[in-house]
C-alpha positions as CSV (number, residue, x, y, z in Angstrom):
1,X,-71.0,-7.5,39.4
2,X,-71.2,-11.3,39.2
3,X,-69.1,-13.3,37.0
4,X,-70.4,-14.4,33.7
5,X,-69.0,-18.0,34.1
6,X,-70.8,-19.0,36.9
7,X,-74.3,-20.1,37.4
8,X,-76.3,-19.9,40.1
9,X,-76.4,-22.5,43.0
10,X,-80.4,-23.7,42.0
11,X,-81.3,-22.0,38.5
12,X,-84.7,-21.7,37.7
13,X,-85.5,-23.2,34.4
14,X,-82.5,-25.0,32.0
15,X,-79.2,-23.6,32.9
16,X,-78.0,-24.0,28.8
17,X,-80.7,-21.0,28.3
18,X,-79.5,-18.8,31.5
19,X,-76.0,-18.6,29.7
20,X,-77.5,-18.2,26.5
21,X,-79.8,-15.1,27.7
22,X,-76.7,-13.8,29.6
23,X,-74.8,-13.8,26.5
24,X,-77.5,-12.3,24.3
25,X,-77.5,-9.7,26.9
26,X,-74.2,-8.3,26.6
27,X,-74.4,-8.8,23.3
28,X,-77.3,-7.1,21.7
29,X,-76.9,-4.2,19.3
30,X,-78.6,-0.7,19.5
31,X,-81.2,0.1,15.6
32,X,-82.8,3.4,17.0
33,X,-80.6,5.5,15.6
34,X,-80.5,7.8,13.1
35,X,-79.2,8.9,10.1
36,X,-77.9,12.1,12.1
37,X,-76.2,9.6,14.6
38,X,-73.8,7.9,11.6
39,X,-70.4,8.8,11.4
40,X,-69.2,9.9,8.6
41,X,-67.0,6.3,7.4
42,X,-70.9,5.2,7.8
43,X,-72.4,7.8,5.6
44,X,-69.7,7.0,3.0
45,X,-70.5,3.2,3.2
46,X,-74.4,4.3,2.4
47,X,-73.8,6.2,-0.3
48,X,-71.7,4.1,-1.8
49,X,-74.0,1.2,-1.1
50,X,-77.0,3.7,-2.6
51,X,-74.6,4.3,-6.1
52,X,-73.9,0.8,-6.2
53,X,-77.2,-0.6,-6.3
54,X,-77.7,2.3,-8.6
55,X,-75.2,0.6,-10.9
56,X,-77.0,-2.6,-10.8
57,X,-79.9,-1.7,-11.8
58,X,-78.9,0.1,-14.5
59,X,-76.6,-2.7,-15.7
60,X,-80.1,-5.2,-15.3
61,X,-82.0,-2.6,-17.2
62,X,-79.7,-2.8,-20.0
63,X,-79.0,-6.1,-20.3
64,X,-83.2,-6.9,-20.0
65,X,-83.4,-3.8,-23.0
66,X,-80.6,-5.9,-25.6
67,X,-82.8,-9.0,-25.0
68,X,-85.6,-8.0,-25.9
69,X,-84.7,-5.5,-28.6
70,X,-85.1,-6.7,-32.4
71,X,-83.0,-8.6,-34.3
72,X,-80.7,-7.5,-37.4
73,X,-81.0,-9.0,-40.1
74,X,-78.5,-11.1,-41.5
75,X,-75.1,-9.2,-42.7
76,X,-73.5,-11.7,-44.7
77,X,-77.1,-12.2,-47.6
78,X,-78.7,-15.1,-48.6
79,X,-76.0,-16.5,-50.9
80,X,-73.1,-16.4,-48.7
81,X,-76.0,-18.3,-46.0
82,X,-76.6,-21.1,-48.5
83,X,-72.8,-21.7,-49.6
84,X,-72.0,-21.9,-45.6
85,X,-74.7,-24.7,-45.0
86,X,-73.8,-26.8,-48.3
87,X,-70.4,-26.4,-46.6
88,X,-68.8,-25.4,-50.5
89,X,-67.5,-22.3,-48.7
90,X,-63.3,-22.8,-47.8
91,X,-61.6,-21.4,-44.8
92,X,-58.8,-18.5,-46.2
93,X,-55.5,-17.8,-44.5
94,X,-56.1,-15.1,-42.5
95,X,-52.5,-13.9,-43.1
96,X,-52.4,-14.0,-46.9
97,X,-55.9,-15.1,-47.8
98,X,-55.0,-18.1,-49.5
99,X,-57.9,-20.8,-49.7
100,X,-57.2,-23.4,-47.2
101,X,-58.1,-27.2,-48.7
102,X,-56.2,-28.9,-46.7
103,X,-56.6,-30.7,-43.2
104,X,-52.8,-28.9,-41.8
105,X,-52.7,-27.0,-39.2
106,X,-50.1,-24.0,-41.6
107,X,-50.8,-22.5,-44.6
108,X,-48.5,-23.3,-47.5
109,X,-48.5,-20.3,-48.9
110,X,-46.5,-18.1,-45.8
111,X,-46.5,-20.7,-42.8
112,X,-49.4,-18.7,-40.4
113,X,-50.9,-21.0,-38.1
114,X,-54.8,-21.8,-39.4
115,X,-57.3,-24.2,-38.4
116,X,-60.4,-24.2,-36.5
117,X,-58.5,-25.2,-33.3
118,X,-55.0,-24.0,-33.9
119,X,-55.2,-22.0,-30.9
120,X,-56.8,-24.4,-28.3
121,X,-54.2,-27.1,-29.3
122,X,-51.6,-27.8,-26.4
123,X,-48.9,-27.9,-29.4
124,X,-50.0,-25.9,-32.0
125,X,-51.0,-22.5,-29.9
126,X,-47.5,-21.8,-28.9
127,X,-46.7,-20.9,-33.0
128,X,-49.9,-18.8,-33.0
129,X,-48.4,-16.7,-30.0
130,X,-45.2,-16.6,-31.4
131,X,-46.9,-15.4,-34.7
132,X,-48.6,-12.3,-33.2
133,X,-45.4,-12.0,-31.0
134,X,-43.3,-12.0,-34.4
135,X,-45.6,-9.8,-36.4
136,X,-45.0,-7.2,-33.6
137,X,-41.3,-7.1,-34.6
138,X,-41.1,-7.5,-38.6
139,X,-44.7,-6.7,-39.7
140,X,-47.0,-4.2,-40.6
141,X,-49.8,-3.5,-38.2
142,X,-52.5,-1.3,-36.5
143,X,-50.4,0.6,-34.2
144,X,-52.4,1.4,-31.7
145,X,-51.9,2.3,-28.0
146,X,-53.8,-1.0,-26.8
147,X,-51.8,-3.0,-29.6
148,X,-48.9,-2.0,-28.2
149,X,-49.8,-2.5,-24.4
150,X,-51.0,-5.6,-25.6
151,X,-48.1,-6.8,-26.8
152,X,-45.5,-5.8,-24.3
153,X,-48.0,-7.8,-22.0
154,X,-47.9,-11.0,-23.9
155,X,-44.6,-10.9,-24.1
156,X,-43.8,-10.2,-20.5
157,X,-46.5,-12.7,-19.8
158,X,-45.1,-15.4,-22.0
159,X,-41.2,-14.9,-21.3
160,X,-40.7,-12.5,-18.6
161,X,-37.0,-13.0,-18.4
162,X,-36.1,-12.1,-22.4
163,X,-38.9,-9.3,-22.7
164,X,-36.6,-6.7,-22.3
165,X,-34.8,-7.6,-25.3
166,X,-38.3,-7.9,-27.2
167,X,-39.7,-4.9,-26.1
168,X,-35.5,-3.1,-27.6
169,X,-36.7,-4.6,-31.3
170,X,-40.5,-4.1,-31.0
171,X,-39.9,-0.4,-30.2
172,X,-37.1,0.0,-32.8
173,X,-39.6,-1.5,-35.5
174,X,-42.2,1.5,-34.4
175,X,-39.7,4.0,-34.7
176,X,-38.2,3.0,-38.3
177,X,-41.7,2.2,-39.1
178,X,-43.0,5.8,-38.0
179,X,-46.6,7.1,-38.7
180,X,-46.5,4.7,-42.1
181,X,-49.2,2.8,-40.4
182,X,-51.1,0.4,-42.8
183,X,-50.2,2.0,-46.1
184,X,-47.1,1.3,-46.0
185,X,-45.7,-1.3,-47.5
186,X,-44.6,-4.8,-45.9
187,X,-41.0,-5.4,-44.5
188,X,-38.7,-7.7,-45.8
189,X,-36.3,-8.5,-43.0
């Protein structure tokens, strides 16, 4: 067998396409097969190429089915529509519902972080996480499995090395607190 590298003395046509055509040559794959002939890593791949596009269909189908479904009518009524577009209607503390006329970025009432930006403020958001992160610890709350995973998240997201020591008071407020849940009333330190 010759070597690949070298061409012959006088080559017939452009040498650039002799290498070429050697190369290909070497190089070319076999598509006759069957679907008898597939290992089975192969068969694996197809079906889960086959349940995949599968997937995506049925994800397109539903998506094209919400778009072109009807739509509801408005929850809020006509009145509550017409005071929102005179703009007579006032933002309330979503803490202790207290109407907020003023421009502040805390309500004077219990000192919750409210605004229409409070949270997209370079500043101001850090209160809003220490809010939730606080109201984990001395509040009343949903207490929820994904509450609770959420909040030992945020906090080992937001100060991984002290989590431990909120994750000994967050527990210890679920534990006093019990199955009290909402009902019960708030707690005062």
């Amino acid at each position: 067998m010759a070597d690949l590298n070298q061409l012959p003395a006088k080559p017939r046509g452009k040498p650039e396409l002799l290498v070429i055509q050697r190369r290909i040559s070497f190089t070319t794959f076999h598509f006759g097969g069957t679907f008898s002939d597939m290992g089975p890593g192969n068969e694996q791949t197809l079906a889960a190429l086959v349940i995949l596009g599968i997937c995506g269909l049925a994800i397109y189908r539903f998506v094209i089915w919400l778009k072109e479904g009807p739509r509801s009518a408005n929850p809020w009524g006509n009145e509550i529509d017409e005071a929102l577009d005179r703009g007579e209607g006032l933002p309330l503390c979503h803490h202790c519902l207290t109407p907020q006329d003023h421009n502040g970025w805390f309500c004077p009432e219990c000192g919750a972080t409210v605004g229409p930006y409070c949270n997209y403020l370079p500043y101001v958001y850090i209160f809003s996480q220490g809010e939730v992160l606080r109201a984990g610890v001395t509040e009343r709350f949903r207490r929820g499995p994904l509450i609770v995973i959420g909040l030992v998240l945020c906090s080992l997201a937001l100060c991984a090395v002290l989590a431990p020591i909120y994750w000994f008071f967050l527990f210890k407020h679920l534990r006093h607190s019990g199955d009290a849940g909402l009902d019960a009333p708030p707690l005062n330190g």
